[in-house]
ZAZA-216526 format. One line per 2 residues: number of its first residue (from 1); their letters; for each residue x, y, z of C-alpha. Coordinates in Angstrom, 1 decimal, always signed. Layout:
N
NUM = A = X Y Z; ... $
END
This chain:
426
1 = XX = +27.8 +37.5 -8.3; +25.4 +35.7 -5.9 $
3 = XX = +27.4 +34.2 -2.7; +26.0 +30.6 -3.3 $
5 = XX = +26.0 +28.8 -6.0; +24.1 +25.7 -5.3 $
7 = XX = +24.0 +23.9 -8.8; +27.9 +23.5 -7.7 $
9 = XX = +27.4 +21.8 -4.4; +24.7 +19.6 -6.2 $
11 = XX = +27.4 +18.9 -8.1; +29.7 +17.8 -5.7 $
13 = XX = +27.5 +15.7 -4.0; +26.9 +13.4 -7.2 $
15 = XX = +30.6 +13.2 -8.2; +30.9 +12.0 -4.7 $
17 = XX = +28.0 +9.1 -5.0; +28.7 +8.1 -8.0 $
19 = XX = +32.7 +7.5 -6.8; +31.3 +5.3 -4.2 $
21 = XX = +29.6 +3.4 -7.1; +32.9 +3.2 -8.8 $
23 = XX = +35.1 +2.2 -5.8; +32.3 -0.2 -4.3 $
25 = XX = +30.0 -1.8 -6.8; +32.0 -3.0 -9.7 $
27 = XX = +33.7 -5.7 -6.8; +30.4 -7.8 -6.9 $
29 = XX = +30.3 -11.1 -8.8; +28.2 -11.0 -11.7 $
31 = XX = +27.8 -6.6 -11.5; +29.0 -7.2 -15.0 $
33 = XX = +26.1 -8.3 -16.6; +23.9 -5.4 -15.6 $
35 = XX = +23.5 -3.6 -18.3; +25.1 +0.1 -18.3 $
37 = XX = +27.3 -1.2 -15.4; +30.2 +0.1 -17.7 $
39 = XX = +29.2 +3.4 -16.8; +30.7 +3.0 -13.4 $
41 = XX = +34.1 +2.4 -15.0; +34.9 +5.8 -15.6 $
43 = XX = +36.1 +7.0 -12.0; +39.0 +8.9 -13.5 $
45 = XX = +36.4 +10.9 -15.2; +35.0 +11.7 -12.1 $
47 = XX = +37.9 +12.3 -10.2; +39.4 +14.9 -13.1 $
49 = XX = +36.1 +16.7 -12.6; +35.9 +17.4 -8.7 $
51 = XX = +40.0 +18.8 -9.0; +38.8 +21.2 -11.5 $
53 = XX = +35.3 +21.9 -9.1; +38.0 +22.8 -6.3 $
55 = XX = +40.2 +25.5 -8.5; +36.2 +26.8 -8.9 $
57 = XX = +35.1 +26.5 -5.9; +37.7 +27.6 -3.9 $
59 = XX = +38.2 +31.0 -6.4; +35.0 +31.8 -5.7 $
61 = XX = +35.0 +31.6 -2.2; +38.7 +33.5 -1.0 $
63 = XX = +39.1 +35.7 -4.1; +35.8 +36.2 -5.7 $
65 = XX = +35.2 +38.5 -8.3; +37.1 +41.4 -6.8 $
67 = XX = +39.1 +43.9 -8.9; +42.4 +43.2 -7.1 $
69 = XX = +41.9 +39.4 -7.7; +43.2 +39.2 -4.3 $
71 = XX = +43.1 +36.3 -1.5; +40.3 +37.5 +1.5 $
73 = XX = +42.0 +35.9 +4.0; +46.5 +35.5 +4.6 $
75 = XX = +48.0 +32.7 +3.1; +48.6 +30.9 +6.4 $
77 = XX = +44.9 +31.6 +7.4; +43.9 +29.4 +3.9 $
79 = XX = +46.2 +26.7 +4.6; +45.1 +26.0 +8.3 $
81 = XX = +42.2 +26.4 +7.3; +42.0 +24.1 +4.4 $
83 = XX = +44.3 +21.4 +6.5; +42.2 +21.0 +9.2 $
85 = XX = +38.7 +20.4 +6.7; +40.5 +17.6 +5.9 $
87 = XX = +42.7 +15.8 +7.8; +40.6 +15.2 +10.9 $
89 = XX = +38.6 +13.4 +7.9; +41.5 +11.2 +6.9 $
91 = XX = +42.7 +10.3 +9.9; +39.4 +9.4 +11.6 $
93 = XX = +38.6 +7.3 +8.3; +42.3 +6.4 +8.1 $
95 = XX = +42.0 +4.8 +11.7; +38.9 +2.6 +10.9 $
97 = XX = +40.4 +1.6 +7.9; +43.2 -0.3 +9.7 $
99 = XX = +41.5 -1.2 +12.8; +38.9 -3.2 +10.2 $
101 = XX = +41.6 -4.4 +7.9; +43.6 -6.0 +11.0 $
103 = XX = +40.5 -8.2 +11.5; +41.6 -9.5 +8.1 $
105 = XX = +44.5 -11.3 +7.2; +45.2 -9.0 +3.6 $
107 = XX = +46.8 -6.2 +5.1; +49.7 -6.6 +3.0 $
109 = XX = +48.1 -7.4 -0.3; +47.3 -4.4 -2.1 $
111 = XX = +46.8 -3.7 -6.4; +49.3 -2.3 -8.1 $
113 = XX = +48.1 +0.7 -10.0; +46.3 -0.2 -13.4 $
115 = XX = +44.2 +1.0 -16.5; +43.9 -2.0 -18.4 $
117 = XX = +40.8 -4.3 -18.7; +41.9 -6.9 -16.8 $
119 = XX = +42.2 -7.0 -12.7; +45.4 -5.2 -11.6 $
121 = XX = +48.1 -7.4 -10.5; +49.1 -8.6 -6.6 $
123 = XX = +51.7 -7.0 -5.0; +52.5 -8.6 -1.0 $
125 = XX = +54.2 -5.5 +0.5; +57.3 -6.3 +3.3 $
127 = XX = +56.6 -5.0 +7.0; +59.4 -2.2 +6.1 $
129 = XX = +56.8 -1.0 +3.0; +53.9 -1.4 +5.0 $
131 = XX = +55.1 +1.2 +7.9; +56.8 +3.3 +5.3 $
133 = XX = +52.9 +3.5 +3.6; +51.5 +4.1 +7.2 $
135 = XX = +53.3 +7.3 +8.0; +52.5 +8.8 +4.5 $
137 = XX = +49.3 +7.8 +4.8; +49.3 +10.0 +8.4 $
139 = XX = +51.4 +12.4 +6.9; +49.0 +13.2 +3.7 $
141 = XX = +52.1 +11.9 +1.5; +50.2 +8.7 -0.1 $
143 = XX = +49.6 +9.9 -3.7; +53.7 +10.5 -4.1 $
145 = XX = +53.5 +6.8 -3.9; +53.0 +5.6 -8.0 $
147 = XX = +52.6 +2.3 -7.3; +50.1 +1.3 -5.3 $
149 = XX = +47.2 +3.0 -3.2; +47.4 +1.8 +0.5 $
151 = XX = +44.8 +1.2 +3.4; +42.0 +3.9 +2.5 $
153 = XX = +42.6 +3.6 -1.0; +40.1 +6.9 -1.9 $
155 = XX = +42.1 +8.8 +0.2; +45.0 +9.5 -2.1 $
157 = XX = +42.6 +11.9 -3.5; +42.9 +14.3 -0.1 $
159 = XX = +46.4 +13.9 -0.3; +46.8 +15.5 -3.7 $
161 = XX = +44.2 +17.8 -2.5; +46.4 +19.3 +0.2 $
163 = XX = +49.0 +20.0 -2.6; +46.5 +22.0 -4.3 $
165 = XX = +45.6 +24.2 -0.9; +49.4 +24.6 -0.7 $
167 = XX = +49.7 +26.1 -4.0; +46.3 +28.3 -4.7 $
169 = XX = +47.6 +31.4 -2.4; +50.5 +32.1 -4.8 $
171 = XX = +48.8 +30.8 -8.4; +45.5 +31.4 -8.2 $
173 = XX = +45.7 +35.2 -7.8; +48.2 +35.5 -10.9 $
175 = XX = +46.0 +33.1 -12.4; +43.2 +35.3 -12.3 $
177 = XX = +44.9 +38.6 -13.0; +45.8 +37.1 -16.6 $
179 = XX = +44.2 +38.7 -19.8; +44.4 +35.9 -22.0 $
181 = XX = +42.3 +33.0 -19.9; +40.8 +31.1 -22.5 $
183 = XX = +44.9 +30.6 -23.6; +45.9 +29.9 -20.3 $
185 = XX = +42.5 +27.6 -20.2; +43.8 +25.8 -23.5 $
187 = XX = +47.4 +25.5 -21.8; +46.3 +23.9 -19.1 $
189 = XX = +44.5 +21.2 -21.1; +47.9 +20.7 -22.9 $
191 = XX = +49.7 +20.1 -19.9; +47.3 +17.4 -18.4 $
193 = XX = +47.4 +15.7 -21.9; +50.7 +15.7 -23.0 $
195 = XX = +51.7 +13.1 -19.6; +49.1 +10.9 -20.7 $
197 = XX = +49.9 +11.1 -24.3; +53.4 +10.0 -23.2 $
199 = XX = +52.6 +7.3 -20.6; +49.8 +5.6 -23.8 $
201 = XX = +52.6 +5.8 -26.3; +55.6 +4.4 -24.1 $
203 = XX = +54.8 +2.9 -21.1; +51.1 +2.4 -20.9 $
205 = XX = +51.8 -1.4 -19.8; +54.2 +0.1 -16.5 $
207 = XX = +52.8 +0.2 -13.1; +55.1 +3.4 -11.4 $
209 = XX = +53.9 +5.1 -15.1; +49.8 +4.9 -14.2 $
211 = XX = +50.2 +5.4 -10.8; +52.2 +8.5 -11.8 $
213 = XX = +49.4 +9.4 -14.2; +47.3 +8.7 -11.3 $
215 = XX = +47.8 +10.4 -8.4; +50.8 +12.2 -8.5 $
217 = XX = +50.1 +15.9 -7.3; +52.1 +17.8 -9.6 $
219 = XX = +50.7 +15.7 -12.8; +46.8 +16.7 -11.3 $
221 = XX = +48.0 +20.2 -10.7; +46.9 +22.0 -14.3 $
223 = XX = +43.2 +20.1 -13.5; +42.7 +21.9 -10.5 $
225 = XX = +44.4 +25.2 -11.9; +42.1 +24.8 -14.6 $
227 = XX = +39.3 +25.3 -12.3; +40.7 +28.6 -11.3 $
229 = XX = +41.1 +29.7 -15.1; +37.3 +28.6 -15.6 $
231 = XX = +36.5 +30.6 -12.9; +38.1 +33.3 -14.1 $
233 = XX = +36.0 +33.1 -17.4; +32.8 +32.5 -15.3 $
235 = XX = +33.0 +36.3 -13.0; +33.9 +38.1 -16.7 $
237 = XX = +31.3 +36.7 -18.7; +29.1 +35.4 -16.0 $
239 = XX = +25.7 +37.4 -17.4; +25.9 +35.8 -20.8 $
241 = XX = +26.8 +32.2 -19.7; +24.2 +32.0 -17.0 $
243 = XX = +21.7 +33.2 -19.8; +22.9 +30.9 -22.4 $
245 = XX = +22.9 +28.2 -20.1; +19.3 +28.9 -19.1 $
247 = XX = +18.2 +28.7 -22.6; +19.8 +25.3 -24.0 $
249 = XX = +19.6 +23.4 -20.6; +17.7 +20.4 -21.4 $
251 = XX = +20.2 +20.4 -24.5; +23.4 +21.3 -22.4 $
253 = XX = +22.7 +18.4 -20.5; +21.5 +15.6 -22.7 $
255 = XX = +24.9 +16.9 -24.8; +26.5 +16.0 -21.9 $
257 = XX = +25.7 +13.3 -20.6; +25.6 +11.6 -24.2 $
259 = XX = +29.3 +12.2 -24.1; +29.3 +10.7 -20.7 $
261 = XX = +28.3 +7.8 -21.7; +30.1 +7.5 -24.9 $
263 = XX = +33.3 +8.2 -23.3; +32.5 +5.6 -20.4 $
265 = XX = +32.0 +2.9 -23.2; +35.1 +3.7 -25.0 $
267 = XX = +37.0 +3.4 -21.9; +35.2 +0.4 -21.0 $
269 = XX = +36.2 -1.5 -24.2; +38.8 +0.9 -25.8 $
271 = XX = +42.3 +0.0 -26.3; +44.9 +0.8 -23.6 $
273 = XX = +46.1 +3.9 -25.8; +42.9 +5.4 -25.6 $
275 = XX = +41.8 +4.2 -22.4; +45.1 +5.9 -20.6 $
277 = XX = +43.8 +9.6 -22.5; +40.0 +9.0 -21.2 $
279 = XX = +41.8 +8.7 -18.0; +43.8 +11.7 -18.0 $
281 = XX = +43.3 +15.2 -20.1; +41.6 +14.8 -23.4 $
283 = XX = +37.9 +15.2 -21.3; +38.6 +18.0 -19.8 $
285 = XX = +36.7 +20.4 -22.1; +34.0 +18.4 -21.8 $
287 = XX = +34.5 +18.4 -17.8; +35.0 +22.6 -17.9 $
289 = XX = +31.7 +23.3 -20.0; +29.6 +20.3 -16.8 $
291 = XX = +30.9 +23.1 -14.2; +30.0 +25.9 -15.8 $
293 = XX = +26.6 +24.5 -16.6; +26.1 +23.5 -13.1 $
295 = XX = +26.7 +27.1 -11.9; +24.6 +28.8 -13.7 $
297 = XX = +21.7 +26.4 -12.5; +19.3 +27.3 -9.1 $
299 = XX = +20.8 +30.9 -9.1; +17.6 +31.7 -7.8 $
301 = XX = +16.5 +28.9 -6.0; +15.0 +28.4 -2.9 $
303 = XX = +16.7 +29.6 +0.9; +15.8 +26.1 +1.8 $
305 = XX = +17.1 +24.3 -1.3; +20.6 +26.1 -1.1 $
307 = XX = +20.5 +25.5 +2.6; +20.0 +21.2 +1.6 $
309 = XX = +22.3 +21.7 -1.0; +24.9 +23.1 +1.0 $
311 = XX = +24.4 +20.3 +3.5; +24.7 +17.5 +0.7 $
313 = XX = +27.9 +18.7 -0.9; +29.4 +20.0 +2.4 $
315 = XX = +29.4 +16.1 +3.1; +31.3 +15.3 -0.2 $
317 = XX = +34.5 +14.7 +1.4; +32.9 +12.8 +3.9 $
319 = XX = +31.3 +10.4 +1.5; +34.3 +9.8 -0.6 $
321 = XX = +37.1 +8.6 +2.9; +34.6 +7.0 +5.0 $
323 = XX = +33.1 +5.0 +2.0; +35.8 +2.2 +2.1 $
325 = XX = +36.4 +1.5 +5.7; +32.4 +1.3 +5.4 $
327 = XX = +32.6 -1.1 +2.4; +34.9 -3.1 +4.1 $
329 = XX = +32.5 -3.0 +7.5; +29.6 -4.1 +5.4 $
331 = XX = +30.8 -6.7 +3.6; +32.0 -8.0 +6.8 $
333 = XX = +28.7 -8.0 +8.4; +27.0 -9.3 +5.4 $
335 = XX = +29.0 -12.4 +5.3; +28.7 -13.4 +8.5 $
337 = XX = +24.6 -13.2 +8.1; +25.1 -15.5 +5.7 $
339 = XX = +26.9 -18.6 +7.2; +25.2 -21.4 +8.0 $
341 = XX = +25.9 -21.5 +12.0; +24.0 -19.4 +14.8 $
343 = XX = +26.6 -16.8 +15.3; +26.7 -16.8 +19.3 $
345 = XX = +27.7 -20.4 +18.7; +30.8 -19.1 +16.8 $
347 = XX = +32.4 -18.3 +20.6; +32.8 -22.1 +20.5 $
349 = XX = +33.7 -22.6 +16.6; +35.4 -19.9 +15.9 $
351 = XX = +37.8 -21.5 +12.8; +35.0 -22.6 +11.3 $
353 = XX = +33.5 -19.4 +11.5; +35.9 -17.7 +10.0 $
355 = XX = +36.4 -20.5 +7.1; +32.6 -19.8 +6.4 $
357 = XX = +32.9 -15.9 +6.5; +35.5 -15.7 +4.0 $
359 = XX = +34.0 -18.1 +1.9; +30.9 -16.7 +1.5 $
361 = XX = +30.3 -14.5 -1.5; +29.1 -10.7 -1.2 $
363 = XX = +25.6 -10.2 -2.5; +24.1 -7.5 -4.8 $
365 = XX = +20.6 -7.1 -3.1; +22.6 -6.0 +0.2 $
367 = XX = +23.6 -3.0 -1.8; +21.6 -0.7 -1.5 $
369 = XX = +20.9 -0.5 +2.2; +25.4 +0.5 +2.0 $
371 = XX = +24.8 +3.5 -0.3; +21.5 +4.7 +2.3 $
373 = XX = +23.8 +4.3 +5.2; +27.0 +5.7 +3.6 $
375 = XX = +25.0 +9.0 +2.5; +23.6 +8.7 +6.3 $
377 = XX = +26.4 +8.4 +8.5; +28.4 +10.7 +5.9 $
379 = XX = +26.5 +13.7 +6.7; +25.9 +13.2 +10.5 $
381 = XX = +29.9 +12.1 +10.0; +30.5 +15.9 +8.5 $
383 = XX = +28.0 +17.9 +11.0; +28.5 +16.2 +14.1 $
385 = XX = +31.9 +15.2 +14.4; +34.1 +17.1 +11.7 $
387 = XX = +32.7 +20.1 +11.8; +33.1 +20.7 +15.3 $
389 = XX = +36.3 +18.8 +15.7; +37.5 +21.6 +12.6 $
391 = XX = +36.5 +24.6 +14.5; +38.3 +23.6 +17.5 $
393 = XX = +41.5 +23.5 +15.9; +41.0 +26.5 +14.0 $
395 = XX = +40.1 +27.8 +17.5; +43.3 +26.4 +18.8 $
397 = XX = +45.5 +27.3 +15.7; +44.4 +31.1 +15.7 $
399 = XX = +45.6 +31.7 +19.1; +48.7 +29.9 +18.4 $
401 = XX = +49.1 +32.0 +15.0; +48.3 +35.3 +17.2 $
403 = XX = +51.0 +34.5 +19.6; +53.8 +33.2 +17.4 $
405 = XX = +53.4 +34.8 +13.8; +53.3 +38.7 +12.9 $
407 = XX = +49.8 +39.8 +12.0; +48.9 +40.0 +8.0 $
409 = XX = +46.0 +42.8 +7.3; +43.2 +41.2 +5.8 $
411 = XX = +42.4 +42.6 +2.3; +40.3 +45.1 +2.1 $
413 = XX = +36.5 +44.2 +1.3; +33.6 +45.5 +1.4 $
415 = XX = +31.5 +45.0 +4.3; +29.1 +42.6 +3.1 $
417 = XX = +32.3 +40.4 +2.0; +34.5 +41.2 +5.3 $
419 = XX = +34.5 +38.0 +6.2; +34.5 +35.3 +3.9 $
421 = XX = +31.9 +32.6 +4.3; +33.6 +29.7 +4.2 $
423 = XX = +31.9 +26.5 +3.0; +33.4 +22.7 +3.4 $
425 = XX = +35.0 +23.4 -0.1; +37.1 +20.7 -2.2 $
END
């Protein structure tokens, strides 16, 4: 199998914009009556989709298609490894977050966690709940919280993540070495469904339950072990689905994307019952059969368009926790172009100032200059700050590891394969 597979970071970078579509654009006034603007409902789609593109991902790049189905690198070499892509990520982000929120005076405020229609109910959290939030927030705990998201609300995402890193070096090598995939494939659906199809039938109307639903890292787990499975299925059968998939594209994708949109709509202006199993498990197939598509595709591109595409979805991360302190910079700055004073004489008026700024509505046409400079910044974020900041500590951490922990042989590869290329995987 080809190193690269750049239909997969392609991938990664649109499940990334279009979350920052989901997160950002459906707080505008009047978004509504766009038409289509139900489409950008569906962020639990989304999100389902890039934890089962990390199981992939991830298989492919430390085990591969190898006959011992083995990890490349120790266990302890993974983890590190995977910690540090993303927590100096979080906490840089994390950091803004606060510092912009401060400025504010809704730092307590947050929404508790919510399917429905409607807008999600208020919650005012205590100074004792806010600080308790704060250091799980620091110490990548937040999506064991089922209430409420906190501060960087995206972030919860990286916090499950982590969970996931934590458990691939035991599961995803017995995951692989099993026979029977496309049963272990079909289990794993089961096991993201049946929660949901609990939570819709008796407590669909209960914060803690979506929240649980939500975020919780063991609920997500069979998602992103799903991935693994799927890759599993890809390396043994990888001739004929590439081919198949070259011959039905155009269909493949309309297909899809006509179930996208379906799905979005039902969700949009389903019932709560059938909103809560959009949400969680009953797409999955649908989400499987996108990431298998997308590998197959630009297997032979280009050096130059895998080299752009590696860029773009390298910076996936990096789009999805510094899109909200972002958001809340830019709406910040836009309202304060719009009030009706010069604003150096705001030094001299500065309650009125304020009165004005937080009375002024956010506008639509700002919107788009956001999404250029959040694709901007978020790839100069990825390539000039977290990328060297990762390989310092990795730096730092493999000295450390040398010193204080007994040395654990590499598995044997061949030589083109001794040492893994890593990429800024999910």
């Amino acid at each position: 199998m080809k190193e690269n597979l750049p239909g997969l970071d392609c991938l990664r970078f649109s499940l990334a914009c279009y979350l920052v579509l989901f997160h950002t654009l459906l707080g505008y006034p009047g978004v509504e009556t766009i038409p289509l603007a139900g489409i950008f409902k569906f962020g639990g789609y989304v999100t389902s989709t890039f934890f089962i593109l990390s199981g992939f991902i991830l298989a492919h790049v430390y085990v591969g298609a190898s006959t011992d189905k083995e990890l490349r690198v120790p266990a302890s070499v993974f983890i590190f490894n995977r910690f540090f892509n993303i927590y100096p990520i979080h906490i840089i982000t994390l950091l803004l977050t606060v510092g912009l929120m401060a400025l504010g005076s809704h730092i307590y405020d947050v929404d508790l966690s919510w399917v429905d229609s409607t807008p999600p109910p208020r919650y005012t959290m205590s100074p004792v709940e806010l600080a308790v939030n704060l250091i799980m927030q620091v110490t990548l705990l937040q999506a064991w919280n089922p209430f409420y998201a906190t501060f960087n609300i995206p972030a919860w995402s990286l916090s499950t993540l982590f969970f996931f890193y934590l458990s691939f070096p035991l599961l995803a090598p017995r995951l692989l070495r099993m026979r029977r995939k496309y049963a272990v494939l079909l289990a794993m659906w089961a096991a993201c469904l049946l929660p949901a199809l609990a939570v819709a039938l008796f407590a669909s109307g209960e914060p803690w339950a979506i929240g649980t639903l939500h975020t919780n890292p063991l609920v997500r787990l069979p998602e992103f072990l799903a991935g693994i499975v799927a890759y599993g299925i890809f390396t043994e059968d990888d001739a004929r689905i590439t081919c198949f998939v070259a011959r039905h594209r155009c269909v493949e994708i309309l297909m899809l994307a006509a179930i996208f949109i379906g799905a979005a709509y039902l969700f949009a202006n389903g019932s709560l019952f059938l909103r809560v199993l959009l949400h969680n498990g009953i797409m999955m197939p649908t989400q499987i059969a996108l990431i298998l598509v997308c590998a197959s595709m630009l297997r032979e591109a280009s050096q130059r368009t895998v080299n752009w595409a590696r860029r773009l979805g390298n910076a996936s991360l990096s789009i999805f926790a510094i899109q909200w302190p972002l958001f809340i910079l830019f709406i910040k700055i836009q309202k304060a172009l719009e009030i009706p004073y010069p604003l150096l004489s705001c030094v001299h008026r500065v309650h009125e100032c304020v009165q004005a700024v937080n009375a002024a509505p956010p506008r639509l046409y700002y919107y788009p200059a956001y999404l250029l400079v959040t694709l901007l910044v978020s790839v100069v974020f990825q390539e000039r700050v977290i990328v060297p900041l990762r390989n310092i500590l990795r730096r730092m951490s493999g000295r450390q590891q040398r010193v204080t922990a007994p040395s654990a042989p590499l598995v044997s590869q061949p030589a083109s394969n001794a040492r893994v290329k890593e990429a800024d995987v999910s």
